[in-house]
N, C-alpha and C positions, 0 to 999 in steps of 0.2 A: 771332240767336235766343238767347235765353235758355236755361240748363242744365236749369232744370226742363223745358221745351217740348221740349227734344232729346231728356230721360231719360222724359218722357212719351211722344213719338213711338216711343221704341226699346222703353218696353214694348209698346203697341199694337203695334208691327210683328212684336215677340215671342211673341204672347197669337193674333195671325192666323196666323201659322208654325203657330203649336201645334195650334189649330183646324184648318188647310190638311191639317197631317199624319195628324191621328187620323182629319179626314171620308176624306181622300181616299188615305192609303199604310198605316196600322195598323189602322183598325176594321173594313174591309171584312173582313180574317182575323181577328180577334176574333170579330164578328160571326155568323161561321158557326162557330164552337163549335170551331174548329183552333186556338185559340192554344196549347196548349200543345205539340199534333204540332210547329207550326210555328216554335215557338221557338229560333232560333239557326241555324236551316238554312242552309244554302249552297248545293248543290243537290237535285236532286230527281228522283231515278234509281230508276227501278222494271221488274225484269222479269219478266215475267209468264209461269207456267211452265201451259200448259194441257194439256189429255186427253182432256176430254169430246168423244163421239159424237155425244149429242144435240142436235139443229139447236135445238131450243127451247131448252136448258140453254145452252146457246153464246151463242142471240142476249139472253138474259135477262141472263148476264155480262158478254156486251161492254161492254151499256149503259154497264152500273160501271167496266169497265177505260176505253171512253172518258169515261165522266165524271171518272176520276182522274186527268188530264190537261187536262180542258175546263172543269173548275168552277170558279166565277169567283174563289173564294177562292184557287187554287191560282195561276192567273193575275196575282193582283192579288199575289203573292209576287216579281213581277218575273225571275224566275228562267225559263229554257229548262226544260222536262219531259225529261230523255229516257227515251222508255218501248220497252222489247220485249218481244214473245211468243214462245217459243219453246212451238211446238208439238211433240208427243208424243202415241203412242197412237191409240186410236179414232179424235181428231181429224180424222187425217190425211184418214180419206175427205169430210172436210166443206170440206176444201180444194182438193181436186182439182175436177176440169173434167167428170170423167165423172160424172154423177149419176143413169146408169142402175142405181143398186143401192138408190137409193132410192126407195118408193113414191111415187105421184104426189102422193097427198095432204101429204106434206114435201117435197118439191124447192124450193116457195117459200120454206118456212124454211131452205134449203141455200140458197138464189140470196138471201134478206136477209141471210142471215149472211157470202158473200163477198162483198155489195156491202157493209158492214159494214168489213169487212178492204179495202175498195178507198178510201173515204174516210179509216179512220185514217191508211192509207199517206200519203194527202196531208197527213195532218194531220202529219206527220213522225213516227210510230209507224213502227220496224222488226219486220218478220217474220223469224221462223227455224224451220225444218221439221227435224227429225230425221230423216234417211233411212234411220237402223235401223230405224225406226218405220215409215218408207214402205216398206220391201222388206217387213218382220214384216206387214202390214196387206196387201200383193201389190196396190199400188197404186202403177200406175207413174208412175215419179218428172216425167215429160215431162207428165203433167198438172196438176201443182200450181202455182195459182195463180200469175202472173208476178211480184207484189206480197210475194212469198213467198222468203225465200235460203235455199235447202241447206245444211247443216251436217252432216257426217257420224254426230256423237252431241251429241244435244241437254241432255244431264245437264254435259256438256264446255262446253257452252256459258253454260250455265246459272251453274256453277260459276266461267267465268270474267270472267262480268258480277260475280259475288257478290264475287269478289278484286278486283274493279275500285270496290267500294264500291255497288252498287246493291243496293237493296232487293228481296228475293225473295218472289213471291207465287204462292203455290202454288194452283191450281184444281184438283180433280180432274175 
């Protein structure tokens, strides 16, 4: 083969790469409006400090805490998520198993919002329960969720995801 035919092939095969990368490994995150969040990351560690009582406030959240792990921009980053909740507060009765203390007309938003917390688990999202918060709240600790680890103070925990480099997001 001739040198121009070579240096013609290796641009063409240079100009495909190029095209290959932006359709299929950099525009998809452009795309969705993250390129600057996502500029330079390595990885992508988020823990999510929650509170809220309300079954409807809760399952309105989740959404967003699973989509901040599931959206396809974040995925197309190549990168593992790893995300956890550490619950606190009110919360706690929305975690437990007894759900006689709430009226009948919310239980189903009690029972979407732990089936909610049953699929992220598989999604590899970790849970963590404060148990100053379960005794403060007189909800005993033997009914919280299985999908769910003890921690004895959740602000402790909190704090040492934050020294470990994860990103803190505070729900009330």
């Amino acid at each position: 083969m001739s040198r121009s035919r070579n240096r013609s092939i290796r641009s063409s095969i240079a100009a495909l790469s190029v095209v290959i990368l932006v359709t299929f490994g950099v525009a998809p995150v452009f795309a969705s409006g993250y390129a600057s969040a996502f500029r330079g990351i390595t990885a992508y560690n988020a823990v999510f400090q929650f509170t809220s009582g309300d079954p409807g406030v809760a399952n309105r959240v989740f959404w967003a805490v699973k989509n901040s792990y599931a959206d396809t921009a974040v995925r197309d980053l190549g990168i593992r998520p790893n995300i956890v909740v550490v619950f606190h507060g009110p919360v706690v009765n929305l975690i437990s198993t007894n759900l006689t203390i709430f009226p009948d007309d919310v239980r189903s938003e009690v029972e979407l919002f732990q089936t909610t917390i049953r699929q992220m688990k598989q999604d590899g999202v970790n849970f963590e329960v404060c148990l100053y918060a379960v005794t403060m709240a007189g909800v005993d600790e033997t009914t919280i969720l299985a999908e769910i680890d003890p921690v004895d103070n959740g602000f402790v925990s909190v704090i040492g995801y934050q020294m470990q480099g994860y990103a803190v997001v505070r729900i009330p």
